[in-house]
N, C-alpha and C positions, 0 to 999 in steps of 0.2 A: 357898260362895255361897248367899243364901238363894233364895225365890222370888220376888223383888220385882227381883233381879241379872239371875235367869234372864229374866221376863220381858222386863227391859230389853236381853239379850241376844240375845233374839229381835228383837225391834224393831230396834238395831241389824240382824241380819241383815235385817230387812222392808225398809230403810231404801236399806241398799246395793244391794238385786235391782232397788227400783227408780227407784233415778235410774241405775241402772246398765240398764235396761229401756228409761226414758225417752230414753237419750240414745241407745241404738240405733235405736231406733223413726224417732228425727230421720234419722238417717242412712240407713236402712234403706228408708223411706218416701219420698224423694228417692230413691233407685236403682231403686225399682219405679215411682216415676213415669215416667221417662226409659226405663223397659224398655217398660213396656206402657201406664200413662196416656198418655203424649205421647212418644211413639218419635221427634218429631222432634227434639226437644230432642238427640239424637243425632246425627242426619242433618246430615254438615259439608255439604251444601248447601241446608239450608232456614234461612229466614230465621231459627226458632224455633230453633235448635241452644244451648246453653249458651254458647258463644263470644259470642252477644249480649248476653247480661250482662256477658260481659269487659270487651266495648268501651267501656262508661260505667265499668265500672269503673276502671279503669286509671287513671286523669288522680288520682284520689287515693290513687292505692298507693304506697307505699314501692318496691315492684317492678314499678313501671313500665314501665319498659324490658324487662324482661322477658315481661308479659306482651303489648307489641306482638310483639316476639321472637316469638311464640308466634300472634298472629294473621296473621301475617303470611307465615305457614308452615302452610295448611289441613291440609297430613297429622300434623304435629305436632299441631296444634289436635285434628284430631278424636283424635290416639292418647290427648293429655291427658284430655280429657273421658271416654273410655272409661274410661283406669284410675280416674280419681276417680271417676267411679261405680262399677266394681267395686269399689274402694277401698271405698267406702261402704257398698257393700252387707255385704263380708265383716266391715268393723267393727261394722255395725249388728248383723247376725245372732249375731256374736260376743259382745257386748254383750247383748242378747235373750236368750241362750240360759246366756250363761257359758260359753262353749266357748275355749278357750285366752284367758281373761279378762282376760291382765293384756297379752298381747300383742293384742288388740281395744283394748283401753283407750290403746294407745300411737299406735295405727292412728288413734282416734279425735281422742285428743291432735296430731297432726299434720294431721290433717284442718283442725282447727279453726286450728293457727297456719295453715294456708292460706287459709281465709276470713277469719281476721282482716287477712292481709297484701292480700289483694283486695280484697274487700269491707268490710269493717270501717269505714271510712268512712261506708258507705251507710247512709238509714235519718237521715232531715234530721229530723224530728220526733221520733220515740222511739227513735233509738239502733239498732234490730233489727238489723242484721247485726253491731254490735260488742257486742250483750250475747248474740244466739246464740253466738259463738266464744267469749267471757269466760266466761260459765255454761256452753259444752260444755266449753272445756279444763281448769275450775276440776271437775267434773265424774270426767272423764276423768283427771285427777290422784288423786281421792280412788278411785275403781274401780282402778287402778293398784297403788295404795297400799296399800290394804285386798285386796286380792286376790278370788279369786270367792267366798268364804261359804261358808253352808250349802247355798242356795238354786240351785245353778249345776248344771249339767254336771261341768262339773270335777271338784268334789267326788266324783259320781255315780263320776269315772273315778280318781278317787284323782289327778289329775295338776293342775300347779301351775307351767308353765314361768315364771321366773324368779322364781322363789318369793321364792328368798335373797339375789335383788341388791339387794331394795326393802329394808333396813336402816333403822333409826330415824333415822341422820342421813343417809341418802337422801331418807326421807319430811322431811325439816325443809329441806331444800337445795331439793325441787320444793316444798315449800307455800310457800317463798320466790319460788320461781320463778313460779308460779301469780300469788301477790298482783301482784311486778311487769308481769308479763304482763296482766294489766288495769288495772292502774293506771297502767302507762308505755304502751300505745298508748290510752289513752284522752286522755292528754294530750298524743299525737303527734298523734291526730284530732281533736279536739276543746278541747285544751287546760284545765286545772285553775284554775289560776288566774285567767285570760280567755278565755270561752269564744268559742272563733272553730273556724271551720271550713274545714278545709284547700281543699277544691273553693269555695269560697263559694258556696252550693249557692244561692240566694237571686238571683245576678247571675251571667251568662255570661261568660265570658272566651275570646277568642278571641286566638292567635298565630299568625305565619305561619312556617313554616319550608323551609328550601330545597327545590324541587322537582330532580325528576333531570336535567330541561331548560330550557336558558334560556327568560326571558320569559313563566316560570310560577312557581307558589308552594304551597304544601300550608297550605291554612287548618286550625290544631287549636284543635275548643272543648276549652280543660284547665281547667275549669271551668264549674257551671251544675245545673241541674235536671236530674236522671236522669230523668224523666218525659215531659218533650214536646221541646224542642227551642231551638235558636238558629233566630229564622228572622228571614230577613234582605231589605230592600227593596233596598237599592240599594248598590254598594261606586262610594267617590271616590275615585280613583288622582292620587296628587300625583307629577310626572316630574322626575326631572333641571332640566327647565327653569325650574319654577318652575308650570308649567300642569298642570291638573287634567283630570281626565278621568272622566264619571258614568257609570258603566254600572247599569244597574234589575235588578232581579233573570233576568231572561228573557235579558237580555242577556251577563249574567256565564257565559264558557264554560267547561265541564265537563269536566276532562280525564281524570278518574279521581278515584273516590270508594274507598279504603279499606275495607279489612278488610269487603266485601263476601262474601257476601248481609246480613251481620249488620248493617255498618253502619246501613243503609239513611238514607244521608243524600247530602244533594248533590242532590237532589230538586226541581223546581217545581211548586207547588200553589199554583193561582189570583193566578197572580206573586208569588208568594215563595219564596227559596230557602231549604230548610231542613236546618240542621246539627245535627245532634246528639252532645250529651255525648258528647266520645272520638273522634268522629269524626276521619280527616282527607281530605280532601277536594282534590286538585291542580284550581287555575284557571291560564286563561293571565292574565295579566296585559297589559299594554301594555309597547310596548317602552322601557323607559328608567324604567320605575314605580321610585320609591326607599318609598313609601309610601301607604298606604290610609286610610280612613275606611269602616268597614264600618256601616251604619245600620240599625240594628235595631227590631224592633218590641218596644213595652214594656221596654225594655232599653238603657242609656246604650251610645253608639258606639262601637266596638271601633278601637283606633289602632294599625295593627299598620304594622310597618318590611320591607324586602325589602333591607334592605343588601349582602344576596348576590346578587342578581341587578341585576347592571351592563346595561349595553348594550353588542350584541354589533359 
Protein backbone atom coordinates (compact mmCIF):
# COMPACT_ATOMS: atom_id res chain seq x y z
CA UNK A 1 0.00 0.00 0.00
CA UNK A 2 1.52 3.26 -0.93
CA UNK A 3 1.17 6.63 0.87
CA UNK A 4 -1.61 8.07 -0.95
CA UNK A 5 -3.74 4.39 0.14
CA UNK A 6 -2.69 5.08 3.65
CA UNK A 7 -3.76 8.41 3.70
CA UNK A 8 -7.04 7.57 2.18
CA UNK A 9 -7.15 4.98 4.78
CA UNK A 10 -7.05 7.22 7.38
CA UNK A 11 -9.81 9.40 6.15
CA UNK A 12 -11.85 6.42 5.72
CA UNK A 13 -11.23 5.85 9.35
CA UNK A 14 -11.96 10.01 9.98
CA UNK A 15 -15.10 9.34 7.95
CA UNK A 16 -16.67 6.57 10.04
CA UNK A 17 -15.79 8.27 13.84
CA UNK A 18 -17.77 10.70 12.50
CA UNK A 19 -21.08 10.16 11.24
CA UNK A 20 -20.79 7.59 13.63
CA UNK A 21 -20.21 10.75 16.29
CA UNK A 22 -22.82 12.73 14.62
CA UNK A 23 -25.51 10.31 14.83
CA UNK A 24 -24.86 9.76 18.55
CA UNK A 25 -24.69 13.18 19.39
CA UNK A 26 -28.64 13.23 17.80
CA UNK A 27 -29.56 10.68 20.00
CA UNK A 28 -27.51 11.51 23.03
CA UNK A 29 -28.59 15.20 22.98
CA UNK A 30 -32.40 14.34 22.97
CA UNK A 31 -31.76 12.25 26.26
CA UNK A 32 -29.95 14.96 28.15
CA UNK A 33 -32.59 17.27 27.10
CA UNK A 34 -35.44 15.25 28.75
CA UNK A 35 -33.05 14.58 31.73
CA UNK A 36 -32.14 17.94 32.71
CA UNK A 37 -33.06 20.79 29.88
CA UNK A 38 -36.86 19.95 30.28
CA UNK A 39 -37.28 17.22 32.88
CA UNK A 40 -40.95 17.61 31.88
CA UNK A 41 -40.90 16.18 28.79
CA UNK A 42 -40.82 13.18 31.21
CA UNK A 43 -43.32 13.90 33.77
CA UNK A 44 -46.58 11.62 32.45
CA UNK A 45 -48.58 14.53 34.12
CA UNK A 46 -47.45 17.50 32.65
CA UNK A 47 -48.72 18.66 29.57
CA UNK A 48 -44.95 18.99 27.94
CA UNK A 49 -44.34 14.96 28.51
CA UNK A 50 -43.22 13.42 25.08
CA UNK A 51 -46.67 11.63 24.83
CA UNK A 52 -47.79 15.06 23.34
CA UNK A 53 -45.97 14.51 20.35
CA UNK A 54 -47.64 10.93 20.22
CA UNK A 55 -50.86 12.30 20.02
CA UNK A 56 -50.58 14.25 16.61
CA UNK A 57 -48.65 11.85 15.61
CA UNK A 58 -50.55 8.90 15.38
CA UNK A 59 -53.43 9.67 12.86
CA UNK A 60 -50.37 9.10 10.23
CA UNK A 61 -48.60 6.15 11.53
CA UNK A 62 -48.73 2.75 10.14
CA UNK A 63 -49.08 1.90 14.02
CA UNK A 64 -51.72 3.49 14.81
CA UNK A 65 -53.60 1.63 16.91
CA UNK A 66 -50.85 1.10 18.79
CA UNK A 67 -49.76 3.98 19.73
CA UNK A 68 -53.31 4.96 21.15
CA UNK A 69 -52.81 1.52 22.90
CA UNK A 70 -50.14 3.13 24.41
CA UNK A 71 -51.84 6.70 25.37
CA UNK A 72 -54.38 5.40 26.62
CA UNK A 73 -52.43 3.48 29.41
CA UNK A 74 -50.48 6.58 31.30
CA UNK A 75 -48.03 3.95 33.23
CA UNK A 76 -47.30 2.35 30.04
CA UNK A 77 -46.94 5.78 28.35
CA UNK A 78 -44.68 7.11 30.78
CA UNK A 79 -42.54 3.33 31.09
CA UNK A 80 -42.17 3.84 27.03
CA UNK A 81 -40.74 7.32 27.16
CA UNK A 82 -38.42 6.35 29.87
CA UNK A 83 -36.76 3.52 27.91
CA UNK A 84 -36.47 5.31 24.68
CA UNK A 85 -34.81 7.81 26.34
CA UNK A 86 -32.49 5.67 28.08
CA UNK A 87 -32.43 3.85 24.85
CA UNK A 88 -31.14 6.86 23.34
CA UNK A 89 -28.94 7.96 25.58
CA UNK A 90 -26.91 4.40 25.86
CA UNK A 91 -26.88 4.39 21.82
CA UNK A 92 -25.83 7.80 21.65
CA UNK A 93 -22.88 7.42 24.15
CA UNK A 94 -22.14 4.16 22.36
CA UNK A 95 -21.90 5.69 19.20
CA UNK A 96 -19.87 8.87 20.65
CA UNK A 97 -17.43 7.01 22.23
CA UNK A 98 -17.22 3.52 20.02
CA UNK A 99 -18.06 1.46 23.07
CA UNK A 100 -19.56 -1.76 21.93
CA UNK A 101 -20.04 0.02 18.31
CA UNK A 102 -21.73 -2.19 16.33
CA UNK A 103 -24.32 -3.13 19.21
CA UNK A 104 -25.09 1.01 19.65
CA UNK A 105 -25.31 1.07 16.00
CA UNK A 106 -28.19 -1.61 16.03
CA UNK A 107 -29.74 0.22 19.08
CA UNK A 108 -29.54 3.25 16.84
CA UNK A 109 -30.83 1.46 13.86
CA UNK A 110 -34.04 0.53 15.76
CA UNK A 111 -34.47 3.77 17.30
CA UNK A 112 -34.83 5.22 13.98
CA UNK A 113 -37.29 2.51 12.43
CA UNK A 114 -39.43 3.79 15.45
CA UNK A 115 -39.36 7.37 14.46
CA UNK A 116 -39.79 6.45 11.08
CA UNK A 117 -43.09 4.47 12.06
CA UNK A 118 -44.43 7.50 14.25
CA UNK A 119 -43.21 10.22 13.18
CA UNK A 120 -41.92 9.92 9.71
CA UNK A 121 -44.97 11.39 8.39
CA UNK A 122 -44.24 14.70 10.09
CA UNK A 123 -42.41 17.64 8.88
CA UNK A 124 -45.34 19.10 5.81
CA UNK A 125 -42.61 21.25 4.16
CA UNK A 126 -39.14 19.63 4.34
CA UNK A 127 -39.67 16.29 5.06
CA UNK A 128 -37.64 16.40 8.78
CA UNK A 129 -38.84 13.70 10.79
CA UNK A 130 -38.71 11.08 7.52
CA UNK A 131 -35.09 12.26 6.48
CA UNK A 132 -33.87 12.32 10.34
CA UNK A 133 -34.87 8.38 10.57
CA UNK A 134 -33.75 7.74 6.60
CA UNK A 135 -30.25 9.39 7.19
CA UNK A 136 -30.01 7.91 10.93
CA UNK A 137 -30.87 4.29 9.83
CA UNK A 138 -28.84 4.68 6.45
CA UNK A 139 -26.19 5.82 9.05
CA UNK A 140 -26.54 3.45 11.58
CA UNK A 141 -26.28 0.66 8.73
CA UNK A 142 -22.85 1.77 7.57
CA UNK A 143 -21.45 2.06 11.55
CA UNK A 144 -22.89 -1.41 11.91
CA UNK A 145 -21.23 -2.62 8.87
CA UNK A 146 -17.94 -1.24 9.08
CA UNK A 147 -17.58 -1.79 12.73
CA UNK A 148 -15.65 0.63 15.28
CA UNK A 149 -12.25 1.59 13.42
CA UNK A 150 -9.22 2.79 14.55
CA UNK A 151 -10.79 5.82 16.24
CA UNK A 152 -13.20 3.92 18.83
CA UNK A 153 -12.86 2.38 22.32
CA UNK A 154 -13.31 -0.76 21.13
CA UNK A 155 -10.29 -0.85 19.43
CA UNK A 156 -8.56 0.73 22.55
CA UNK A 157 -10.13 -2.69 24.38
CA UNK A 158 -9.17 -5.11 21.72
CA UNK A 159 -13.14 -6.10 21.73
CA UNK A 160 -15.48 -6.28 18.61
CA UNK A 161 -18.94 -7.94 19.66
CA UNK A 162 -20.23 -9.32 16.68
CA UNK A 163 -17.52 -8.79 14.71
CA UNK A 164 -18.07 -11.97 12.48
CA UNK A 165 -21.89 -11.87 11.89
CA UNK A 166 -21.63 -8.59 9.81
CA UNK A 167 -20.30 -10.99 6.43
CA UNK A 168 -20.03 -9.33 2.94
CA UNK A 169 -23.37 -10.71 2.10
CA UNK A 170 -24.79 -9.57 5.25
CA UNK A 171 -23.51 -6.11 4.39
CA UNK A 172 -25.19 -6.44 0.80
CA UNK A 173 -28.66 -7.86 2.29
CA UNK A 174 -28.89 -4.45 5.00
CA UNK A 175 -27.46 -2.01 2.14
CA UNK A 176 -30.63 -3.55 0.47
CA UNK A 177 -32.52 -3.22 3.18
CA UNK A 178 -31.47 0.40 3.99
CA UNK A 179 -32.17 1.66 0.31
CA UNK A 180 -35.89 0.08 0.64
CA UNK A 181 -36.32 1.37 4.02
CA UNK A 182 -36.26 4.96 2.54
CA UNK A 183 -37.49 4.49 -0.57
CA UNK A 184 -40.62 2.35 0.55
CA UNK A 185 -41.79 4.62 3.47
CA UNK A 186 -41.27 7.62 1.58
CA UNK A 187 -43.75 6.38 -0.91
CA UNK A 188 -46.08 5.03 1.90
CA UNK A 189 -45.88 8.95 3.25
CA UNK A 190 -45.68 10.70 0.75
CA UNK A 191 -45.92 8.83 -2.16
CA UNK A 192 -43.26 8.69 -5.68
CA UNK A 193 -45.05 8.94 -8.25
CA UNK A 194 -48.08 11.38 -6.94
CA UNK A 195 -47.00 13.19 -4.38
CA UNK A 196 -50.02 13.24 -1.76
CA UNK A 197 -49.77 13.03 1.79
CA UNK A 198 -51.17 10.64 4.00
CA UNK A 199 -52.66 13.20 7.03
CA UNK A 200 -53.60 15.71 4.29
CA UNK A 201 -51.74 18.05 6.43
CA UNK A 202 -53.09 21.16 4.50
CA UNK A 203 -57.19 20.37 5.32
CA UNK A 204 -58.56 18.72 8.75
CA UNK A 205 -60.48 15.76 8.65
CA UNK A 206 -62.75 14.90 11.31
CA UNK A 207 -64.55 11.32 12.08
CA UNK A 208 -66.85 10.22 14.76
CA UNK A 209 -66.51 7.05 16.22
CA UNK A 210 -68.52 5.21 18.98
CA UNK A 211 -68.49 6.58 22.34
CA UNK A 212 -68.91 4.13 25.49
CA UNK A 213 -72.38 5.61 26.14
CA UNK A 214 -75.49 6.22 24.33
CA UNK A 215 -76.48 9.48 22.88
CA UNK A 216 -72.70 10.47 22.73
CA UNK A 217 -69.86 10.09 20.14
CA UNK A 218 -65.83 10.60 20.31
CA UNK A 219 -65.17 13.22 17.52
CA UNK A 220 -61.22 12.11 16.02
CA UNK A 221 -59.29 14.91 13.93
CA UNK A 222 -57.19 11.75 11.76
CA UNK A 223 -56.08 14.37 9.86
CA UNK A 224 -54.76 18.30 9.59
CA UNK A 225 -52.07 20.56 10.64
CA UNK A 226 -49.74 19.33 13.59
CA UNK A 227 -49.46 22.91 14.66
CA UNK A 228 -52.63 24.83 15.71
CA UNK A 229 -55.75 22.96 15.52
CA UNK A 230 -59.33 22.13 14.22
CA UNK A 231 -61.47 24.81 15.81
CA UNK A 232 -64.85 24.56 15.37
CA UNK A 233 -68.19 27.22 15.52
CA UNK A 234 -70.99 25.39 15.64
CA UNK A 235 -71.99 21.30 15.05
CA UNK A 236 -75.74 20.56 12.92
CA UNK A 237 -77.13 17.39 14.23
CA UNK A 238 -79.53 15.84 11.58
CA UNK A 239 -82.07 13.14 13.87
CA UNK A 240 -83.82 10.22 12.72
CA UNK A 241 -86.67 12.46 11.98
CA UNK A 242 -85.45 14.32 9.34
CA UNK A 243 -84.95 17.58 11.81
CA UNK A 244 -81.84 19.25 12.54
CA UNK A 245 -80.57 20.44 15.57
CA UNK A 246 -77.63 23.67 15.81
CA UNK A 247 -75.60 23.64 18.78
CA UNK A 248 -72.68 26.82 18.74
CA UNK A 249 -69.56 26.02 20.00
CA UNK A 250 -70.31 26.90 23.98
CA UNK A 251 -73.17 24.84 23.57
CA UNK A 252 -71.65 21.50 22.30
CA UNK A 253 -71.14 19.33 25.76
CA UNK A 254 -67.91 17.91 26.78
CA UNK A 255 -67.82 14.73 28.16
CA UNK A 256 -64.24 13.59 28.05
CA UNK A 257 -61.31 14.85 26.08
CA UNK A 258 -58.57 12.00 25.44
CA UNK A 259 -55.29 11.20 26.01
CA UNK A 260 -55.15 14.01 28.53
CA UNK A 261 -52.96 16.32 30.00
CA UNK A 262 -51.31 15.93 26.48
CA UNK A 263 -54.23 16.23 24.42
CA UNK A 264 -55.25 19.37 25.39
CA UNK A 265 -58.04 19.69 23.20
CA UNK A 266 -61.92 19.81 23.67
CA UNK A 267 -61.22 23.43 24.87
CA UNK A 268 -63.49 26.79 24.60
CA UNK A 269 -61.57 29.89 23.69
CA UNK A 270 -63.65 32.97 22.84
CA UNK A 271 -66.59 30.59 21.47
CA UNK A 272 -64.78 28.20 19.80
CA UNK A 273 -64.14 24.65 20.32
CA UNK A 274 -60.90 23.43 19.60
CA UNK A 275 -59.68 20.03 18.37
CA UNK A 276 -56.55 19.03 17.65
CA UNK A 277 -54.63 16.85 15.41
CA UNK A 278 -55.07 13.20 17.21
CA UNK A 279 -57.25 14.24 19.51
CA UNK A 280 -60.44 12.47 20.49
CA UNK A 281 -62.69 14.20 22.18
CA UNK A 282 -66.48 12.26 23.62
CA UNK A 283 -69.72 14.84 23.12
CA UNK A 284 -73.12 14.12 23.91
CA UNK A 285 -75.06 14.24 21.11
CA UNK A 286 -78.91 14.61 20.79
CA UNK A 287 -80.91 11.81 21.22
CA UNK A 288 -81.77 10.03 17.90
CA UNK A 289 -78.67 12.22 16.00
CA UNK A 290 -77.86 9.63 12.82
CA UNK A 291 -75.52 12.59 11.73
CA UNK A 292 -73.52 15.97 11.92
CA UNK A 293 -72.27 19.03 10.07
CA UNK A 294 -69.36 20.01 11.98
CA UNK A 295 -68.55 24.02 10.80
CA UNK A 296 -65.32 24.96 10.84
CA UNK A 297 -63.37 27.93 10.75
CA UNK A 298 -61.08 28.32 7.48
CA UNK A 299 -61.83 24.78 6.80
CA UNK A 300 -64.58 23.13 4.61
CA UNK A 301 -67.37 21.25 6.91
CA UNK A 302 -66.60 18.05 8.34
CA UNK A 303 -69.85 15.44 7.60
CA UNK A 304 -69.38 12.88 9.95
CA UNK A 305 -72.23 9.81 10.56
CA UNK A 306 -73.15 8.28 14.29
CA UNK A 307 -74.83 5.17 12.63
CA UNK A 308 -74.06 3.43 15.96
CA UNK A 309 -75.71 5.40 18.16
CA UNK A 310 -79.62 4.63 17.64
CA UNK A 311 -82.16 5.86 20.01
CA UNK A 312 -82.48 4.31 23.15
Amino acid sequence: MDSTDDRFADVKQLALRASAISMGFVFASAAWRRFVNAPAKLDIDSAKNVANKLVEAAPGSPVEGLVHFVLARPQLAEFATYAMTIGEALAGLGLIFGFLTRLSAIGAALLNIALMLIFGWQGYECLDEWTMAALGFAISISVMLYGPGLYALDNVFGIDPLGTVFTKRVGVALTIVSVLFTAGFYNYYFGIAHLERRTAVEAYRIVAEPAPQADAAILYVNAGASTNGAYVRSITFTLETGETVTQSAGEVEILKSYFEPWARSGVLTDGVLRLRLGSKTEIRVPKGARSATIDLIDNADQEVSFAAHGAE
